[in-house]
C-alpha positions as a printed Julia matrix, in Angstrom:
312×3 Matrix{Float64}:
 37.11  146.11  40.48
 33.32  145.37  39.98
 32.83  144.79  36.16
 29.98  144.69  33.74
 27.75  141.74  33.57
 27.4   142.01  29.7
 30.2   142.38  27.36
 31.32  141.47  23.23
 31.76  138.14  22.49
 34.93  137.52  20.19
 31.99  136.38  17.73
 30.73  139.89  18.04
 27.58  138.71  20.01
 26.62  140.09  23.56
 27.53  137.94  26.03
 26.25  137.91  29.76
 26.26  136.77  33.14
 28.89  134.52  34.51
 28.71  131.65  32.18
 31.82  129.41  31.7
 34.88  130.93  29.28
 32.51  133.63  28.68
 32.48  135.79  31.9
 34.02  139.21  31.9
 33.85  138.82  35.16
 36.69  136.36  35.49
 38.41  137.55  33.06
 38.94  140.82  34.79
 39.66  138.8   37.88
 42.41  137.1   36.21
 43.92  139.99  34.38
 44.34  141.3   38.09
 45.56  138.22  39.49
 43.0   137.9   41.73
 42.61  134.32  42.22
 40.57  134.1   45.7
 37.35  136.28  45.19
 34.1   137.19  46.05
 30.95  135.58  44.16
 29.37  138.53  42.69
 26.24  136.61  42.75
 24.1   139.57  41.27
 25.73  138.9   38.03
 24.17  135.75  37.04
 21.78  135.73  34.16
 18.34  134.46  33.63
 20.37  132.05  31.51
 22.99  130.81  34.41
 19.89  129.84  36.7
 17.81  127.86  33.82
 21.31  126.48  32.87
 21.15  125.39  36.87
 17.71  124.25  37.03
 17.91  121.91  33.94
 21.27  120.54  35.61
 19.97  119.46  38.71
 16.16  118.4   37.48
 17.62  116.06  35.68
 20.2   114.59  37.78
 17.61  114.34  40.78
 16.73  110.55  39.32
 20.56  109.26  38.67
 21.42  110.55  41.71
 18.66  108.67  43.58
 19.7   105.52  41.55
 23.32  105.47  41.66
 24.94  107.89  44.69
 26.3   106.9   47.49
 23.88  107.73  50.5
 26.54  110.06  51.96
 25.97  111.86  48.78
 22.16  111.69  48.81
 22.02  113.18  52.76
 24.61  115.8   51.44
 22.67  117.38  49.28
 19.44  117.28  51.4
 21.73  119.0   54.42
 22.59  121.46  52.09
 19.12  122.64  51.25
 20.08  123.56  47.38
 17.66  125.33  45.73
 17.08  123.47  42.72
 16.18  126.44  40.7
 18.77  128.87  41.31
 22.31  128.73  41.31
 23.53  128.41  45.2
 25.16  131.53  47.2
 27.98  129.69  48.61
 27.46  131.68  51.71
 24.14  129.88  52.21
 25.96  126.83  51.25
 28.77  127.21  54.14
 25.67  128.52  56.54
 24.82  124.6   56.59
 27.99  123.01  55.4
 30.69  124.34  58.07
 28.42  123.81  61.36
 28.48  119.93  59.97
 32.49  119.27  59.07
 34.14  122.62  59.39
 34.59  123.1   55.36
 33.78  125.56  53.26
 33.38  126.47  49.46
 36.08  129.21  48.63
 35.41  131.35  45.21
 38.23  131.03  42.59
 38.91  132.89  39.6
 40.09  129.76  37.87
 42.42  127.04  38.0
 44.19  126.75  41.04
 47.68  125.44  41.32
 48.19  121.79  42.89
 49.71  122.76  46.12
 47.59  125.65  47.11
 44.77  123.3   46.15
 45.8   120.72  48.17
 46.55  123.11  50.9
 43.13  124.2   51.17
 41.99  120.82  51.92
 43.99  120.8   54.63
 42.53  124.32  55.65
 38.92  122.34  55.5
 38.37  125.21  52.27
 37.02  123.73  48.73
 38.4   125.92  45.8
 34.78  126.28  43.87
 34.24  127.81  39.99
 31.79  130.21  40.26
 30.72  130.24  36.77
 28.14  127.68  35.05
 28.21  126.09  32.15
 25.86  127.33  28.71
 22.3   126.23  29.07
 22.41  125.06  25.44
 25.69  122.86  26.12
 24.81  121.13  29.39
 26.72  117.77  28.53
 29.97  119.84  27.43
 32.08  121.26  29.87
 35.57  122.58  29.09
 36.33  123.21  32.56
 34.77  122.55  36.36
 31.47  125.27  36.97
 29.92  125.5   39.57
 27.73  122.76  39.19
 30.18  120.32  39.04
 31.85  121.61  42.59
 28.84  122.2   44.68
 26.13  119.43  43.58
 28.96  117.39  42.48
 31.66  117.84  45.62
 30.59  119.68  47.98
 27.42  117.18  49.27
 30.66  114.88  50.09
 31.78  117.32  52.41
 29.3   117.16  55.04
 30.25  113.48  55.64
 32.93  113.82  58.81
 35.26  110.7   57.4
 35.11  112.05  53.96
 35.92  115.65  55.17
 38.5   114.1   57.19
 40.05  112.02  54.27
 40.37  115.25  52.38
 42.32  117.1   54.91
 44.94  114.32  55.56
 45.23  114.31  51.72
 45.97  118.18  51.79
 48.64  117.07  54.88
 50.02  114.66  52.5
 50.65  117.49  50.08
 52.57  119.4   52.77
 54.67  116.23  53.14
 55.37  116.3   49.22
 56.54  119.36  49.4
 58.57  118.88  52.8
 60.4   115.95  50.47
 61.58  118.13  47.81
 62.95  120.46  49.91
 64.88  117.86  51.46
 66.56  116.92  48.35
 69.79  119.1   47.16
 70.48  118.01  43.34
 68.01  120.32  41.29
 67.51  117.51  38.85
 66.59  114.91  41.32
 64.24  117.44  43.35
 62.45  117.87  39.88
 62.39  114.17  39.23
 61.07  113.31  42.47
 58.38  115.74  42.92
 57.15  115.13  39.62
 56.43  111.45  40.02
 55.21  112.02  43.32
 52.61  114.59  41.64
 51.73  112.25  39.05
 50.76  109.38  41.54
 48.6   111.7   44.24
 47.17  112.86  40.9
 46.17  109.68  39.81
 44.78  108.76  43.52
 43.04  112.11  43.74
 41.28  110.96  40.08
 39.97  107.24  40.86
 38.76  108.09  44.49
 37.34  111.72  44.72
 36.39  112.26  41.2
 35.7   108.77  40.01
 35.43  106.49  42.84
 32.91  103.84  43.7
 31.7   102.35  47.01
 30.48   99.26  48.17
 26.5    98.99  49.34
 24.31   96.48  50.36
 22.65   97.37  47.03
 25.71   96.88  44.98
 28.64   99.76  43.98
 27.03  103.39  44.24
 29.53  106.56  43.2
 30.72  108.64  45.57
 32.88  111.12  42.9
 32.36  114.24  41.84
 32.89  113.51  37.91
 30.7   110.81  38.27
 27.83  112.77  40.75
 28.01  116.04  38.01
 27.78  114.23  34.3
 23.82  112.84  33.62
 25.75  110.17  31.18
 28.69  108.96  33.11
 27.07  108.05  36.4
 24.69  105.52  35.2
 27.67  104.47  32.82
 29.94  103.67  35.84
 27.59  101.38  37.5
 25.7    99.65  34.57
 27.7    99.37  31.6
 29.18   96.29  30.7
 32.02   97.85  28.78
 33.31   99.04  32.51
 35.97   97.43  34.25
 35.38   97.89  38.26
 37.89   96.75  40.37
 38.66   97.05  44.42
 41.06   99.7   45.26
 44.82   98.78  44.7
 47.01  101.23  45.36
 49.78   99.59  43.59
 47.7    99.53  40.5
 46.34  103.12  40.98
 49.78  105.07  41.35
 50.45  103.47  37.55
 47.38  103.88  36.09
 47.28  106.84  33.59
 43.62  108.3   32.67
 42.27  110.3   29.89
 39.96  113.24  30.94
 37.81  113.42  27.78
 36.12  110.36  27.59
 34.14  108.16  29.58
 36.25  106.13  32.22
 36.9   102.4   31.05
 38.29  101.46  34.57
 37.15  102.69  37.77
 37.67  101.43  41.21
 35.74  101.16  44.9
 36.53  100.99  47.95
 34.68   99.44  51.19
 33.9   102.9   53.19
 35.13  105.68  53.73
 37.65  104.67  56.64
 38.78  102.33  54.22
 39.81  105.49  52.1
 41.08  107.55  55.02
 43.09  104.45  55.39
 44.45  104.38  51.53
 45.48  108.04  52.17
 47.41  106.99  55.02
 49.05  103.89  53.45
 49.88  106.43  49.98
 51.38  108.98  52.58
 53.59  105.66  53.98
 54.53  104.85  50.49
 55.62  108.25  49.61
 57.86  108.37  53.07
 59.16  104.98  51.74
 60.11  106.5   48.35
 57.66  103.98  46.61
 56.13  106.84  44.55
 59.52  108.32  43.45
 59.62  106.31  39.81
 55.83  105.66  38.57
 54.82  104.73  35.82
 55.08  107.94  33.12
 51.94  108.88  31.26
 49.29  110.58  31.88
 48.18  113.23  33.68
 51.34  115.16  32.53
 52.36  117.25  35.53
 52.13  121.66  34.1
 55.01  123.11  35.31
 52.41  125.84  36.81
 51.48  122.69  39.12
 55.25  121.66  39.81
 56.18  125.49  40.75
 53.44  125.77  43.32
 55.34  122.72  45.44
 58.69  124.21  44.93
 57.33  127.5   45.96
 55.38  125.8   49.34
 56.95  127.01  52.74
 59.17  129.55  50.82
């Protein structure tokens, strides 16, 4: 169902185009539990594209200063234009030739597993909507600026690509586990703590992480790539605690999601992360992730479901 790009506000105002918690667009899309669509890219306002081009003029700088060079060819392979919010078909035209991924159109949030499992299809779930022009630094949910100048220059690097699809395979494996496991109790017990600690992974390395340079740690995650004030933050600020990667410390570590990160950790390259994936896949064969620590991110039983539900 094709919908209006204007509608009321609960204010009372008009609202238009496809701008974050405000599109009637999604919200059509979601009453019909359509969560895979099309990007009905004739529906963005005059306001969505400004919203766009003061996002990525002033990121151009930071990004020079403080992104990981992988990042930096990323988003010249990707040919953005920096006034208009992307098509994600031109965006797959000269992403998939490079890794085989692709940015997939979501309604909104998409449960963990089916997440996960389109990582290991080599598909990026991306928001299509963008976030108010006059409210660029708040952001009560991913847009699309966040996912495709944020993520998606990542995924023309082949180990990073690669490190994202054994991560989706290590999903499958979660899932494999609790199906394994009879008591009810225990099966929810397990899964849960397993959840919590690839959630915690997933957080420090492809939203947050740093890498090492000759020039000193550059950020190669998203969160850090799409906020103007966090990214020079991460490197600069003394108030930051930057450590190597440990998984042992990162399965524990709980995280807050609306403020600035006080710890954040690197790694040496990104076979160095392909090989953390593999080592957190060992320890989760092992039963090592089975009883971490509790805390945050609490794991939404929407999130739990979607592994109980894998396979079936």
């Amino acid at each position: 169902m094709q919908t209006s790009a204007s509608s009321v506000a609960p204010d009372g105002g008009v609202r238009s185009g496809l701008t974050t918690t405000e599109s009637a667009f999604i919200e059509q899309a979601q009453r019909n539990g359509d969560l895979y669509i099309d990007q009905p890219y004739d529906l963005y306002s005059e306001a969505n594209h400004r919203a766009w081009q003061s996002l990525f003029a002033r990121m151009r700088g930071p990004w020079e200063r403080y992104g990981n060079p992988s990042f930096l060819r990323g988003i010249d392979s990707l040919a953005l234009d920096p006034n208009r919010v992307p098509r994600l078909s031109d965006v797959n035209q000269f992403l998939s030739p490079l890794t085989g991924f692709s940015a997939k159109a979501v309604s909104g949030y998409v449960p963990a597993y089916l997440f996960f499992d389109c990582l290991r299809n080599r598909e990026f779930p991306t928001t299509i909507t963008i976030r108010r022009e006059d409210r660029l630094d708040y952001l009560p949910e991913p847009d699309i600026f966040h996912d495709i100048a944020g993520h998606v220059p990542m995924h023309t690097d082949r180990a990073f690509a690669d490190t994202l699809v054994h991560f989706g395979e290590c999903a499958r494996r979660a899932a494999e586990i609790g199906q394994g496991i009879a008591d009810p109790g225990e099966r929810l017990a397990t899964l849960t703590s397993i959840l919590r600690a690839m959630a915690r992974f997933f957080w420090f390395t492809i939203e947050f992480g740093l890498m090492e340079s000759p020039n000193g740690l550059r950020a190669y995650g998203s969160g850090l790539l799409s906020s103007y004030g966090e990214l020079s933050h991460s490197i600069d600020s003394p108030t930051v605690q930057r450590s190597p990667m440990q998984l042992e410390w990162v399965i524990h570590q709980s995280f807050e999601i609306d403020r600035y990160q006080p710890l954040l950790f690197s790694v040496a390259s990104f076979d160095h992360l392909f090989e953390l994936v593999n080592e957190l896949e060992r320890w989760m064969l092992d039963g090592k992730l089975n009883n971490v620590a509790p805390g945050e991110p609490e794991v939404s039983p929407l999130d739990l479901q979607s592994f109980l539900d894998a396979n079936g």
